[in-house]
mmCIF file of the protein (N, C-alpha, C, O) and its ligand, coordinates in Angstrom:
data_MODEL
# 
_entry.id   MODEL 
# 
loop_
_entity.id 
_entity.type 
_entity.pdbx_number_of_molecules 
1 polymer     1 
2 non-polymer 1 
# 
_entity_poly.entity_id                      1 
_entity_poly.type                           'polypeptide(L)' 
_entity_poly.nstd_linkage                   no 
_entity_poly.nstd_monomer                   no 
_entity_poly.pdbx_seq_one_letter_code       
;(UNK)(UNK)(UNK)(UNK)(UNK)(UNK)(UNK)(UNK)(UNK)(UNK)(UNK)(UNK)(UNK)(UNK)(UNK)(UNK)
(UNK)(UNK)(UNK)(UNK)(UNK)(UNK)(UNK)(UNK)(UNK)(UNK)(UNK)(UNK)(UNK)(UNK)(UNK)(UNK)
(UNK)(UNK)(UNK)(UNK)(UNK)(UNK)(UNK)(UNK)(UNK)(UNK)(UNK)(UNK)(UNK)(UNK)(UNK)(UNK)
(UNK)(UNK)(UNK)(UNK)(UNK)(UNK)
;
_entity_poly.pdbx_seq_one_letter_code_can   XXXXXXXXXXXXXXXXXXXXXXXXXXXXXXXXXXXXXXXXXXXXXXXXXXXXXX 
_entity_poly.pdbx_strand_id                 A 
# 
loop_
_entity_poly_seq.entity_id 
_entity_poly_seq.num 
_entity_poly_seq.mon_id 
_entity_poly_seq.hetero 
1 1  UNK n 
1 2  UNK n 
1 3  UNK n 
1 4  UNK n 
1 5  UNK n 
1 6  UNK n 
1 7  UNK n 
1 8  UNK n 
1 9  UNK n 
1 10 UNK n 
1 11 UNK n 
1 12 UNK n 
1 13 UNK n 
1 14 UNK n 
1 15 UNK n 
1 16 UNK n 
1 17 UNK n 
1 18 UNK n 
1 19 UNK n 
1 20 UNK n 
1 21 UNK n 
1 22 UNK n 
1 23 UNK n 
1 24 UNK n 
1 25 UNK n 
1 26 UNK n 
1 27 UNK n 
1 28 UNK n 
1 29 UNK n 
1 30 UNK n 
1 31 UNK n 
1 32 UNK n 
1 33 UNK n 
1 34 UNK n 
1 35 UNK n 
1 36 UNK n 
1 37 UNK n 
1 38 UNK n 
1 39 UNK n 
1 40 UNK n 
1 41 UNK n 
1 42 UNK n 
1 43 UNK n 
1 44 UNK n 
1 45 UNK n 
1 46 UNK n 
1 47 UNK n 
1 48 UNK n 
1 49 UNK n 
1 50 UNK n 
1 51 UNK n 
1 52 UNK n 
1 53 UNK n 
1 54 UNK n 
# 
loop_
_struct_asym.id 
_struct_asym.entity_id 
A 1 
B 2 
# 
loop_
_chem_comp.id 
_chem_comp.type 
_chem_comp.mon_nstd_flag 
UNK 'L-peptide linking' . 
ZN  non-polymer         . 
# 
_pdbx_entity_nonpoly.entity_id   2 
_pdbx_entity_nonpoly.name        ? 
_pdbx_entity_nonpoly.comp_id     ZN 
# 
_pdbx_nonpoly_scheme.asym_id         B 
_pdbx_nonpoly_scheme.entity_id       2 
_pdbx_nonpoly_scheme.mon_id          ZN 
_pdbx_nonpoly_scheme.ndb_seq_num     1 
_pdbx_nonpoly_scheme.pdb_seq_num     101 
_pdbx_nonpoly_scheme.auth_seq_num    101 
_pdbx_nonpoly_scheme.pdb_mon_id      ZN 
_pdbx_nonpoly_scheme.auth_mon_id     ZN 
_pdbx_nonpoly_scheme.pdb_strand_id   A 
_pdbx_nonpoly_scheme.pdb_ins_code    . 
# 
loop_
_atom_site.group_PDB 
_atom_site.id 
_atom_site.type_symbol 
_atom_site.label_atom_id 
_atom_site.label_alt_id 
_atom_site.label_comp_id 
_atom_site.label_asym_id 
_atom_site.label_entity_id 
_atom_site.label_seq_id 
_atom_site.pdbx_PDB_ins_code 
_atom_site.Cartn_x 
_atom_site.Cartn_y 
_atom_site.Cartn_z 
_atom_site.occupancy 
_atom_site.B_iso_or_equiv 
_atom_site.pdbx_formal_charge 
_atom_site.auth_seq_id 
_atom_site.auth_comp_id 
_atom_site.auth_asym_id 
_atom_site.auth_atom_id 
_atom_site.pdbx_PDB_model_num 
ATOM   1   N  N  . UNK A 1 1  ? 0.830  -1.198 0.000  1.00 0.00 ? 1   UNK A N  1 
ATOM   2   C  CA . UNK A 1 1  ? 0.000  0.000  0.000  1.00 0.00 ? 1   UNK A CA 1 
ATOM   3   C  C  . UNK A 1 1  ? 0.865  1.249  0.000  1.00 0.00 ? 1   UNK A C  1 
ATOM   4   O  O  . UNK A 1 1  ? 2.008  1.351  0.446  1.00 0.00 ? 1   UNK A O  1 
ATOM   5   N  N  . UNK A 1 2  ? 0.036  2.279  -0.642 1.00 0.00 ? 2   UNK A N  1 
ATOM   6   C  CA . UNK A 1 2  ? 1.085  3.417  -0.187 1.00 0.00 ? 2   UNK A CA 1 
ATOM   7   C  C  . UNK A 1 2  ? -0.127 4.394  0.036  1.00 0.00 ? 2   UNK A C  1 
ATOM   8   O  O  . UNK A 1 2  ? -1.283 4.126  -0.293 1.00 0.00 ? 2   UNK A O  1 
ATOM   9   N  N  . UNK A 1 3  ? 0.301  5.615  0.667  1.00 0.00 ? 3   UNK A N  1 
ATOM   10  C  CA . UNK A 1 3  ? -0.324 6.894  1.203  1.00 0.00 ? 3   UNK A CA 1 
ATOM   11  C  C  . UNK A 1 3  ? 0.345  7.770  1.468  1.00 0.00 ? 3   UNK A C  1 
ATOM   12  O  O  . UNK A 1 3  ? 1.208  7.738  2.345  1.00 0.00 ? 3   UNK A O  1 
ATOM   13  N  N  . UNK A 1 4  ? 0.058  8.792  0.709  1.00 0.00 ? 4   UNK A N  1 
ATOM   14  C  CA . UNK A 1 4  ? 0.984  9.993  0.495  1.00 0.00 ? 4   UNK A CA 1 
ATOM   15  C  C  . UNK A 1 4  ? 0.045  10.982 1.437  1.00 0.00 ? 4   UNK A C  1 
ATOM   16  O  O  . UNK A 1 4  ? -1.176 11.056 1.306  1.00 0.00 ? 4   UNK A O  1 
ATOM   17  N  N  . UNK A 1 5  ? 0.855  11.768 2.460  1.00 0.00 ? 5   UNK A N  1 
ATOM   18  C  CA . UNK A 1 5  ? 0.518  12.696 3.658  1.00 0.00 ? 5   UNK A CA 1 
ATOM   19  C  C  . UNK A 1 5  ? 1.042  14.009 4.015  1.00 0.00 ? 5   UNK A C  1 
ATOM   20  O  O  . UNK A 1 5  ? 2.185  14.016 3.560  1.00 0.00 ? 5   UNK A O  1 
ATOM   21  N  N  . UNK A 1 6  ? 0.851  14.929 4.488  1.00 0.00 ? 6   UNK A N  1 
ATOM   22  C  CA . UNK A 1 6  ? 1.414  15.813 4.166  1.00 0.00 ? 6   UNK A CA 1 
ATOM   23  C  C  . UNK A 1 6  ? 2.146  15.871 6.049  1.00 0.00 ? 6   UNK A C  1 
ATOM   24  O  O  . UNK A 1 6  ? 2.020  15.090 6.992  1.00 0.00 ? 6   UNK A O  1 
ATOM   25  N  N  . UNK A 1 7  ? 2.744  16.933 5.923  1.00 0.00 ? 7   UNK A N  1 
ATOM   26  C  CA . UNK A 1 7  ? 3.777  16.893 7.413  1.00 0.00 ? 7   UNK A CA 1 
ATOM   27  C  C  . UNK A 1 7  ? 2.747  16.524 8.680  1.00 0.00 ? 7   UNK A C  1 
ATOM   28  O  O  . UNK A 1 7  ? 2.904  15.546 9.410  1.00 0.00 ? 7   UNK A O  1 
ATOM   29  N  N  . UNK A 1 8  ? 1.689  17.473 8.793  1.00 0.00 ? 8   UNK A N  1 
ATOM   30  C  CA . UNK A 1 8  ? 0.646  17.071 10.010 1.00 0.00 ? 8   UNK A CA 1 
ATOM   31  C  C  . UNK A 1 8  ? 0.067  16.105 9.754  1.00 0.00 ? 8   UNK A C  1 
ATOM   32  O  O  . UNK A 1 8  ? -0.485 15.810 10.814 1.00 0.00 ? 8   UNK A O  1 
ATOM   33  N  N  . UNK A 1 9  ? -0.273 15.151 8.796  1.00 0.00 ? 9   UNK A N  1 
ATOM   34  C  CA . UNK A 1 9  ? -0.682 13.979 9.104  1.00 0.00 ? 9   UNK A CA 1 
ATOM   35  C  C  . UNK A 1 9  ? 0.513  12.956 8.589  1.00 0.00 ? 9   UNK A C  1 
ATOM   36  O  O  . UNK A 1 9  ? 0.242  12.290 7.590  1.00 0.00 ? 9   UNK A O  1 
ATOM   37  N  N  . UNK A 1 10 ? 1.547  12.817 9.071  1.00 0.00 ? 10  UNK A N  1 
ATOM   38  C  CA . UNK A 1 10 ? 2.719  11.822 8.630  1.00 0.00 ? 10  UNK A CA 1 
ATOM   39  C  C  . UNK A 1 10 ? 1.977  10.602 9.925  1.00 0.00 ? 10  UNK A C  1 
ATOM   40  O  O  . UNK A 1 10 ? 1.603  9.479  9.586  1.00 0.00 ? 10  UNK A O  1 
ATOM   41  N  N  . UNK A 1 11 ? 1.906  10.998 11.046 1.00 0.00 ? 11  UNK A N  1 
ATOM   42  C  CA . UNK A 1 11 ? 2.118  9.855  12.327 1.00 0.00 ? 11  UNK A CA 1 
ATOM   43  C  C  . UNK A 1 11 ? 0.752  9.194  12.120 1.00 0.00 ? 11  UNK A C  1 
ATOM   44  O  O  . UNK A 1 11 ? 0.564  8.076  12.600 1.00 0.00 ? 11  UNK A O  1 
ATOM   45  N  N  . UNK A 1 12 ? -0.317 9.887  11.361 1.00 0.00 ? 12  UNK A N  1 
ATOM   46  C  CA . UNK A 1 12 ? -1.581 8.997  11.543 1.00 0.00 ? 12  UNK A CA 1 
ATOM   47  C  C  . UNK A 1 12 ? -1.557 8.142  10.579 1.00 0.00 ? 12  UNK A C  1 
ATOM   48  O  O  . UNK A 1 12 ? -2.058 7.035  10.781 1.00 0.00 ? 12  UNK A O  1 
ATOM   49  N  N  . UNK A 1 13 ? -0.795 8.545  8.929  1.00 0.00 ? 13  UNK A N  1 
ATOM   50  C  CA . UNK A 1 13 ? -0.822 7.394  7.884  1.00 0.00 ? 13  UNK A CA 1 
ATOM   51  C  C  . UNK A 1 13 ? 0.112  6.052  8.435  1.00 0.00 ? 13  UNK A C  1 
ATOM   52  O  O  . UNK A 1 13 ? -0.201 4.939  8.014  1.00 0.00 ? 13  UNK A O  1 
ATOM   53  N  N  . UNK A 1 14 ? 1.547  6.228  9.621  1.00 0.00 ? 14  UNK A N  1 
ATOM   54  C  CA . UNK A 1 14 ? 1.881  5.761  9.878  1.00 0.00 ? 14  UNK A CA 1 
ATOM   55  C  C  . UNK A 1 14 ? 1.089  4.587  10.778 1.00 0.00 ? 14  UNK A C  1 
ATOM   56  O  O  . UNK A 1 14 ? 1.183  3.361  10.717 1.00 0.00 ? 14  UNK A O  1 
ATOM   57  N  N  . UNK A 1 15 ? 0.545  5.159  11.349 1.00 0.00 ? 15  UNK A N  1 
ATOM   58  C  CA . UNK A 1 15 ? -0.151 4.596  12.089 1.00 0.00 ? 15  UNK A CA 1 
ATOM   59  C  C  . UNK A 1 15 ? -1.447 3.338  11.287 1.00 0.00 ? 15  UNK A C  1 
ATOM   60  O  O  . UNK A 1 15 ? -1.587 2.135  11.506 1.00 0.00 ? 15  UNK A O  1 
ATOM   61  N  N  . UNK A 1 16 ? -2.269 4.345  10.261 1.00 0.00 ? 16  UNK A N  1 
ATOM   62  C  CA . UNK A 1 16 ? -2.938 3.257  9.316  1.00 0.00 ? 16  UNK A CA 1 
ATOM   63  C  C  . UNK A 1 16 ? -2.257 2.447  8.577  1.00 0.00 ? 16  UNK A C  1 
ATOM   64  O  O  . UNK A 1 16 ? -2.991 1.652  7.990  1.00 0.00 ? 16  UNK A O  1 
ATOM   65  N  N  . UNK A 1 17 ? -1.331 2.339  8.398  1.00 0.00 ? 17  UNK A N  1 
ATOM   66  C  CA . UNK A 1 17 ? -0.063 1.432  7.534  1.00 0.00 ? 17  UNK A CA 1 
ATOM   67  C  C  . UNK A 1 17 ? 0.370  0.299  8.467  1.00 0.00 ? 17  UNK A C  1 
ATOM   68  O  O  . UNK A 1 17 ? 1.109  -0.534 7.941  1.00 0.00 ? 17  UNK A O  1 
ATOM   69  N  N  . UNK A 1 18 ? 0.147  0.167  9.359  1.00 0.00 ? 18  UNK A N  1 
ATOM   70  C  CA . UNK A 1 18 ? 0.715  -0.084 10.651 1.00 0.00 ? 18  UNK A CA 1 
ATOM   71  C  C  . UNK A 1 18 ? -0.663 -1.720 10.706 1.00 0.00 ? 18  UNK A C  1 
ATOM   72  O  O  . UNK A 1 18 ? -0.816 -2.923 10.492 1.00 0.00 ? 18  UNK A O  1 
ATOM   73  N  N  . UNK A 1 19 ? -1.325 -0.398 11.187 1.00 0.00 ? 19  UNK A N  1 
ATOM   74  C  CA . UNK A 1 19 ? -2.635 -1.191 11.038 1.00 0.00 ? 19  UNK A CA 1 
ATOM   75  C  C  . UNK A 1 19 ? -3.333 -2.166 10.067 1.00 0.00 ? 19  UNK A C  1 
ATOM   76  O  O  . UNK A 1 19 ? -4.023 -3.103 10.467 1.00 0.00 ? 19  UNK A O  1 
ATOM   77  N  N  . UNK A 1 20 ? -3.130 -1.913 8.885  1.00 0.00 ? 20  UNK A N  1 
ATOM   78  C  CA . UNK A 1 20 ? -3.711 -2.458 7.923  1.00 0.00 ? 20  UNK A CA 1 
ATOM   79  C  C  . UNK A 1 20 ? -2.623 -3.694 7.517  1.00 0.00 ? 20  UNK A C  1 
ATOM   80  O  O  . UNK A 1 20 ? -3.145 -4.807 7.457  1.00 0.00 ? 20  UNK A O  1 
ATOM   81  N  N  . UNK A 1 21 ? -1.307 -3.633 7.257  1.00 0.00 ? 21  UNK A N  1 
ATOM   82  C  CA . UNK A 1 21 ? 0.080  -4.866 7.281  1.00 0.00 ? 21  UNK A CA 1 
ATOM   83  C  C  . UNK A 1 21 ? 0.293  -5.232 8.029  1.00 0.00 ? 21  UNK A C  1 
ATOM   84  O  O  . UNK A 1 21 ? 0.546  -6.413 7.795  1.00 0.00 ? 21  UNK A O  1 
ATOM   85  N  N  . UNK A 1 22 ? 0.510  -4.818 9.963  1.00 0.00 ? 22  UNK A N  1 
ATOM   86  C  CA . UNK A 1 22 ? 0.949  -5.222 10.210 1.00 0.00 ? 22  UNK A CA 1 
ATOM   87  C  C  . UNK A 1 22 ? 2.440  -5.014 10.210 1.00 0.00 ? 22  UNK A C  1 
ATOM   88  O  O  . UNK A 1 22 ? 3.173  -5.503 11.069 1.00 0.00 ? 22  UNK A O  1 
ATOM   89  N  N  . UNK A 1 23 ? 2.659  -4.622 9.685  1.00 0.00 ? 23  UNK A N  1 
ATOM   90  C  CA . UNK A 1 23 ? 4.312  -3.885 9.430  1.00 0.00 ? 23  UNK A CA 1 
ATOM   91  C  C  . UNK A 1 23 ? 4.746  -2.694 9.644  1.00 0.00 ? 23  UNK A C  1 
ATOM   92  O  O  . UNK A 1 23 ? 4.002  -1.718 9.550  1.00 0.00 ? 23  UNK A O  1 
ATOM   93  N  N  . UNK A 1 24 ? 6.260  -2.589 10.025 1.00 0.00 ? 24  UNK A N  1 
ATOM   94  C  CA . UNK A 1 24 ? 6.613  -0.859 10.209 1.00 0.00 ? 24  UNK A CA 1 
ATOM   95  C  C  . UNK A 1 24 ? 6.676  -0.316 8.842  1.00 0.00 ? 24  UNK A C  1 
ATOM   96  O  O  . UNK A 1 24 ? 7.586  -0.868 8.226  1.00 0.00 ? 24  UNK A O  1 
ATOM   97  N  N  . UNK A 1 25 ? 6.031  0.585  8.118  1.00 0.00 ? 25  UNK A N  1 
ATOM   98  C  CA . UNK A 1 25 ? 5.900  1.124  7.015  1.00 0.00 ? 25  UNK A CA 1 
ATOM   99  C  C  . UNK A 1 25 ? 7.206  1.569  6.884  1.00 0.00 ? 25  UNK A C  1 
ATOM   100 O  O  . UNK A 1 25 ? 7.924  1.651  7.881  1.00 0.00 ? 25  UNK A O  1 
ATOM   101 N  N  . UNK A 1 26 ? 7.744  1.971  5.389  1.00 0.00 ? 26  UNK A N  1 
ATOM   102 C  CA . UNK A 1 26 ? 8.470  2.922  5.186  1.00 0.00 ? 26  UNK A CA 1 
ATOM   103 C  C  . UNK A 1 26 ? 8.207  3.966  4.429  1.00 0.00 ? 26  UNK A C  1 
ATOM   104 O  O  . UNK A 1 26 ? 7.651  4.050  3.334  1.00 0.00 ? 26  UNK A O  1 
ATOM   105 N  N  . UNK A 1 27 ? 8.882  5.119  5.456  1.00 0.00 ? 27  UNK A N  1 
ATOM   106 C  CA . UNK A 1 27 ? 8.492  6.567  5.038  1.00 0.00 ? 27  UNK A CA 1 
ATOM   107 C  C  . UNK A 1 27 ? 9.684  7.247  4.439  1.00 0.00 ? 27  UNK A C  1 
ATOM   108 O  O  . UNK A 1 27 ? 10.833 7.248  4.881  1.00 0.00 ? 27  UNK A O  1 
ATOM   109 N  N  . UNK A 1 28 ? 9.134  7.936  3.154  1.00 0.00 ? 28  UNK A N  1 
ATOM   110 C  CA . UNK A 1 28 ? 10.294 8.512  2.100  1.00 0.00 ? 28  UNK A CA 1 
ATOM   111 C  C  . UNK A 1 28 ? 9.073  9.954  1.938  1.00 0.00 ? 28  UNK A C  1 
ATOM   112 O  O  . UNK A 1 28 ? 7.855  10.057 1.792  1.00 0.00 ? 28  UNK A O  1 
ATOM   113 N  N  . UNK A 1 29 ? 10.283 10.923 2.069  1.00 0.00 ? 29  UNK A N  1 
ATOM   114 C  CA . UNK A 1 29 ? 9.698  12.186 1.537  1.00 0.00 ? 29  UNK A CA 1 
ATOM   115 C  C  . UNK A 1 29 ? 9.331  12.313 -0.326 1.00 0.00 ? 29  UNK A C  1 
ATOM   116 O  O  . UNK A 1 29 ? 9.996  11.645 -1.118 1.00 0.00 ? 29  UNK A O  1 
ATOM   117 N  N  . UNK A 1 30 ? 8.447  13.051 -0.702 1.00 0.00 ? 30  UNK A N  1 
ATOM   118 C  CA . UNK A 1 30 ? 8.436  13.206 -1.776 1.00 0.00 ? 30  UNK A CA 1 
ATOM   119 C  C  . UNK A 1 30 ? 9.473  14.248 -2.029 1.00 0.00 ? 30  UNK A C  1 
ATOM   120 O  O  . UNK A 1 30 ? 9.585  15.256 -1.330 1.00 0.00 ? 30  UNK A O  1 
ATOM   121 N  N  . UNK A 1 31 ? 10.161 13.992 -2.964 1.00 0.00 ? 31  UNK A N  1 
ATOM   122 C  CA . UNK A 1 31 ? 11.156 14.951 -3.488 1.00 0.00 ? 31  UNK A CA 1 
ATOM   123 C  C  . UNK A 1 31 ? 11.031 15.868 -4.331 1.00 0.00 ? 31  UNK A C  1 
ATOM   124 O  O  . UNK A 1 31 ? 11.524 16.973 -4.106 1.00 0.00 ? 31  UNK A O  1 
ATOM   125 N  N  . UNK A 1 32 ? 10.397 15.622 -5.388 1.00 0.00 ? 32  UNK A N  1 
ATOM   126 C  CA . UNK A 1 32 ? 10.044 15.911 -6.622 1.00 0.00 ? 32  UNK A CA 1 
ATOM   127 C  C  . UNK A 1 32 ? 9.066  16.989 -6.466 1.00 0.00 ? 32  UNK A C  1 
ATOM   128 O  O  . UNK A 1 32 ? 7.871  16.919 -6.177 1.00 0.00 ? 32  UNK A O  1 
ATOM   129 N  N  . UNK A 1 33 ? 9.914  18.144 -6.751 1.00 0.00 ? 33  UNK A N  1 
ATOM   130 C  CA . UNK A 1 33 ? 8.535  18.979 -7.155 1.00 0.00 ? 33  UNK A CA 1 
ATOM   131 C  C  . UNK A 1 33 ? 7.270  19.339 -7.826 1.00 0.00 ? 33  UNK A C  1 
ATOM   132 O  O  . UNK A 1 33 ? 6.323  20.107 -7.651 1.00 0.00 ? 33  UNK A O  1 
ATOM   133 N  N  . UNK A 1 34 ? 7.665  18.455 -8.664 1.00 0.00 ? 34  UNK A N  1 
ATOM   134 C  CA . UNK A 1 34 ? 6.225  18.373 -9.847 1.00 0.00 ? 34  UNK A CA 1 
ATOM   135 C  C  . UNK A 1 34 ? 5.484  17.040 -9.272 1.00 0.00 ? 34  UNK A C  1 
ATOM   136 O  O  . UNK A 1 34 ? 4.328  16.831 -9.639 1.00 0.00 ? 34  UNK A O  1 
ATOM   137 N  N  . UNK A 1 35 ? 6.169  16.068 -8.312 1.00 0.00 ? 35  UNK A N  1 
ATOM   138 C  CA . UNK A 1 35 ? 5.354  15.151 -7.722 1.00 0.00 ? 35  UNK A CA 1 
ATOM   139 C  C  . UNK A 1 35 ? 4.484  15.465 -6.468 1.00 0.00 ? 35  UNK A C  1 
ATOM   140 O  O  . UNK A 1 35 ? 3.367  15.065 -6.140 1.00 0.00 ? 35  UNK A O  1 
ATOM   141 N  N  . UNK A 1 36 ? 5.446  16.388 -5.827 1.00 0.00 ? 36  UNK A N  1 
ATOM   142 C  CA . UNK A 1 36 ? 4.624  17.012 -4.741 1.00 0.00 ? 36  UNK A CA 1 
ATOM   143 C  C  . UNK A 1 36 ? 3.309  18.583 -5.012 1.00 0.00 ? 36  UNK A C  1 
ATOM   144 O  O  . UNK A 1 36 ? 2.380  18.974 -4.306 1.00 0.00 ? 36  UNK A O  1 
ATOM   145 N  N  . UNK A 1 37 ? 3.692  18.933 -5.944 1.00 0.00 ? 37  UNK A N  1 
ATOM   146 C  CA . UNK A 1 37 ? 2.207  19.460 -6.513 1.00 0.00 ? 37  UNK A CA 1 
ATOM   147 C  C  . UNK A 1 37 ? 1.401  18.872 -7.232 1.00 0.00 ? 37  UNK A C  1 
ATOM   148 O  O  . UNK A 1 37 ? 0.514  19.536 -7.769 1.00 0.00 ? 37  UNK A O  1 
ATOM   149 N  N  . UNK A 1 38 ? 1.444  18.140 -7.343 1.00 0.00 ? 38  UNK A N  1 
ATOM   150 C  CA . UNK A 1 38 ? 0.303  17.363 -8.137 1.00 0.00 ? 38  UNK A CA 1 
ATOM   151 C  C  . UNK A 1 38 ? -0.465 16.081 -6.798 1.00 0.00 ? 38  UNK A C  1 
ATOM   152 O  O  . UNK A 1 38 ? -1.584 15.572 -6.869 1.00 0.00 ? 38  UNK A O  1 
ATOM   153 N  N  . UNK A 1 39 ? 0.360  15.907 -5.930 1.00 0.00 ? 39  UNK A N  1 
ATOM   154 C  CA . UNK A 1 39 ? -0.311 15.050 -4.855 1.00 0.00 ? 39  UNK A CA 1 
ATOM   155 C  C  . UNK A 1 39 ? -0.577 15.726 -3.605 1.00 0.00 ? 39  UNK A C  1 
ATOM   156 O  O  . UNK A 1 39 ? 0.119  16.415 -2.859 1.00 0.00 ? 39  UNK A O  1 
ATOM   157 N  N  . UNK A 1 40 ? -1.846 15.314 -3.582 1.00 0.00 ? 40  UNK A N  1 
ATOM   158 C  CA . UNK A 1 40 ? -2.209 15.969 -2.265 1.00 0.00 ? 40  UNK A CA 1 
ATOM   159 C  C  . UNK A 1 40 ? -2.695 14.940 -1.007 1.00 0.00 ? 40  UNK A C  1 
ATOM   160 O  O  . UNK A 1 40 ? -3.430 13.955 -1.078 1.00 0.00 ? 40  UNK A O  1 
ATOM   161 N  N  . UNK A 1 41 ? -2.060 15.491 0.092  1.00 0.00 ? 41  UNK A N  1 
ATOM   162 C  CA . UNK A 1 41 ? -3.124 14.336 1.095  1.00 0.00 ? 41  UNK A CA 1 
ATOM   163 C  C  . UNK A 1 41 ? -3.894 13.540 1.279  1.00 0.00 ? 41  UNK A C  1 
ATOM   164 O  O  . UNK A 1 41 ? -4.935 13.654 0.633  1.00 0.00 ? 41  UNK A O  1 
ATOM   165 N  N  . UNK A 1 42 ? -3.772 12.430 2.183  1.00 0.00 ? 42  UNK A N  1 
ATOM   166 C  CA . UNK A 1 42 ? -4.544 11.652 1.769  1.00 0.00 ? 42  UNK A CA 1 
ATOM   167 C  C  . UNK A 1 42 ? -6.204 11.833 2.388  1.00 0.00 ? 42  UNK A C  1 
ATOM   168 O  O  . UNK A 1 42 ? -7.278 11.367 2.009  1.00 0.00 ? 42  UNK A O  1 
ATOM   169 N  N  . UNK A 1 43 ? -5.664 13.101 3.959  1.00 0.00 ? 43  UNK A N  1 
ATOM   170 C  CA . UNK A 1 43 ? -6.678 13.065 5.039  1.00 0.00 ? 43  UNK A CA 1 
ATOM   171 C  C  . UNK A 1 43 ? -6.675 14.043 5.337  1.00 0.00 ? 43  UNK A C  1 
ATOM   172 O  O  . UNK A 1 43 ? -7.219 14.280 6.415  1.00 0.00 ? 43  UNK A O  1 
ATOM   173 N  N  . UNK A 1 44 ? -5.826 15.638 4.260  1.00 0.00 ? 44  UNK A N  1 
ATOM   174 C  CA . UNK A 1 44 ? -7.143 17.165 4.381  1.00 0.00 ? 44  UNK A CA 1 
ATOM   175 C  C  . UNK A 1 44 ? -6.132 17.292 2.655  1.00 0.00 ? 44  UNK A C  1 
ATOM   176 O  O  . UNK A 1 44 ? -5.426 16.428 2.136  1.00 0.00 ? 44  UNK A O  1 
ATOM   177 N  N  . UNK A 1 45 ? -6.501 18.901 2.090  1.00 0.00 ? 45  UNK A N  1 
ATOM   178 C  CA . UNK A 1 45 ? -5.572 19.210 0.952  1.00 0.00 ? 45  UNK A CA 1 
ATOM   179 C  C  . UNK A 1 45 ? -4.661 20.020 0.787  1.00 0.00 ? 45  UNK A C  1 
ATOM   180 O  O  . UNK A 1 45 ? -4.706 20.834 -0.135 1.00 0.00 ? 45  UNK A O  1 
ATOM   181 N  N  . UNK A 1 46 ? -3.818 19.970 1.507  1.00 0.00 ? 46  UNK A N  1 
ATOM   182 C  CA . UNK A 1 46 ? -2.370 19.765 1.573  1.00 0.00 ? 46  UNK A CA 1 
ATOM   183 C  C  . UNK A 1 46 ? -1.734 19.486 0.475  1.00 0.00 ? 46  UNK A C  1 
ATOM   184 O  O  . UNK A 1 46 ? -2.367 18.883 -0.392 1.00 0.00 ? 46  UNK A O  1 
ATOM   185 N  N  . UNK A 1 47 ? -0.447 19.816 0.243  1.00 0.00 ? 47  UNK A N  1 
ATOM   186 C  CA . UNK A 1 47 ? 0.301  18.773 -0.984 1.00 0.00 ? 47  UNK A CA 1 
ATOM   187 C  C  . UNK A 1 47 ? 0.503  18.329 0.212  1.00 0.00 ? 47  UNK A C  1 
ATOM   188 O  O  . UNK A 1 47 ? 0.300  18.736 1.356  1.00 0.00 ? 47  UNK A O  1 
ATOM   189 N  N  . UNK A 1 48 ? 1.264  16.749 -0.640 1.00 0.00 ? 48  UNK A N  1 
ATOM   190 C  CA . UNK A 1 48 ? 1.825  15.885 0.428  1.00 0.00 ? 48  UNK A CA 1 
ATOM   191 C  C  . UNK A 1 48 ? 3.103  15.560 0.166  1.00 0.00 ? 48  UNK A C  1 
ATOM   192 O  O  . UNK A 1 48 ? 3.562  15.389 -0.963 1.00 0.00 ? 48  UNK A O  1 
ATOM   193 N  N  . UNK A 1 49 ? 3.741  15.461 1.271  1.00 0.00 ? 49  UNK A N  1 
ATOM   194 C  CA . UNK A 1 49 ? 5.237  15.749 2.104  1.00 0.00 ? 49  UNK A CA 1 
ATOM   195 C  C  . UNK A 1 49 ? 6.088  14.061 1.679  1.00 0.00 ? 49  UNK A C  1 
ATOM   196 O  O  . UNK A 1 49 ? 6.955  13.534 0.982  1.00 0.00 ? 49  UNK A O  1 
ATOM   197 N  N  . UNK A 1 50 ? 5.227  13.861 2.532  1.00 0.00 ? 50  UNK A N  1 
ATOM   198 C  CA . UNK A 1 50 ? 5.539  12.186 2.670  1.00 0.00 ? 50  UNK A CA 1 
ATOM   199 C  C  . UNK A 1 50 ? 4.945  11.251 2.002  1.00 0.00 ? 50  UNK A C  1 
ATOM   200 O  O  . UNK A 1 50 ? 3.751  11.243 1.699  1.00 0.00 ? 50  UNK A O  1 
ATOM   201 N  N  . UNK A 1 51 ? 5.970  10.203 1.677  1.00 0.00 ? 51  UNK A N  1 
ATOM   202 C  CA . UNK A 1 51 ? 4.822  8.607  0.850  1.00 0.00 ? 51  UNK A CA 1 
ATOM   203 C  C  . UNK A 1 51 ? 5.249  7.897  2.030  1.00 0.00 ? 51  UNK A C  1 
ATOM   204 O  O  . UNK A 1 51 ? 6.400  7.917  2.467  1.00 0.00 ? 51  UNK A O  1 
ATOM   205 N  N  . UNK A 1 52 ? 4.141  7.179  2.598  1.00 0.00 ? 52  UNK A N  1 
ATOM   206 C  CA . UNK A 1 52 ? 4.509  6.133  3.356  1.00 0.00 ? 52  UNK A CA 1 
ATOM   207 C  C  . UNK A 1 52 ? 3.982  4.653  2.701  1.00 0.00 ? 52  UNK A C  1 
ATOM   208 O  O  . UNK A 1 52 ? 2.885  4.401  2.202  1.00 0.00 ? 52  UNK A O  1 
ATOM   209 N  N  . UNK A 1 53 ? 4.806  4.034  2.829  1.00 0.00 ? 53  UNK A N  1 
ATOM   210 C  CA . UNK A 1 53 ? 4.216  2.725  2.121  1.00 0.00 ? 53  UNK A CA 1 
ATOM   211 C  C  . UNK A 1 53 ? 4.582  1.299  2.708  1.00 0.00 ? 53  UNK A C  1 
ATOM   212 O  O  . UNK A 1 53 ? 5.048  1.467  3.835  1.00 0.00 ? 53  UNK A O  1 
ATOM   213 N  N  . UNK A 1 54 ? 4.542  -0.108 2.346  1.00 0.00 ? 54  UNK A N  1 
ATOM   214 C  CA . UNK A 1 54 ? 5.071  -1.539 2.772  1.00 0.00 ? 54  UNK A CA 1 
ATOM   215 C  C  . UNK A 1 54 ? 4.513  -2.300 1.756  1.00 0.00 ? 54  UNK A C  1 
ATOM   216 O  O  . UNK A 1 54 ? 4.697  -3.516 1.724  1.00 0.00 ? 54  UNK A O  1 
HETATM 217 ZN ZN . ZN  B 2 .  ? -2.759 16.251 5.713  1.00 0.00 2 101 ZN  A ZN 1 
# 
């Protein structure tokens, strides 16, 4: 799975990632500027900061 979040919600996608695998997710910032405007949060609209995924 993955879920892209923005800085104030990094610990809760962590947390649903968590939840849903079973696993410690891994979290990578988005780098990319044309990736991070075009994606927005998963849980307000924000761009988003972070991909967390497993
Ligand atoms: Zn957010």
């Amino acid at each position: 799975m993955k879920i892209y979040c923005c800085d104030d919600h990094v610990e809760l996608a962590l947390d649903v990632a968590v939840d849903e695998t079973g696993q410690f997710p891994v979290l990578e910032r988005v780098e990319k500027d044309a990736e991070k405007l075009s994606t927005v949060c998963e849980y307000c609209k924000n761009n988003a900061t972070y991909m967390v995924s497993n």
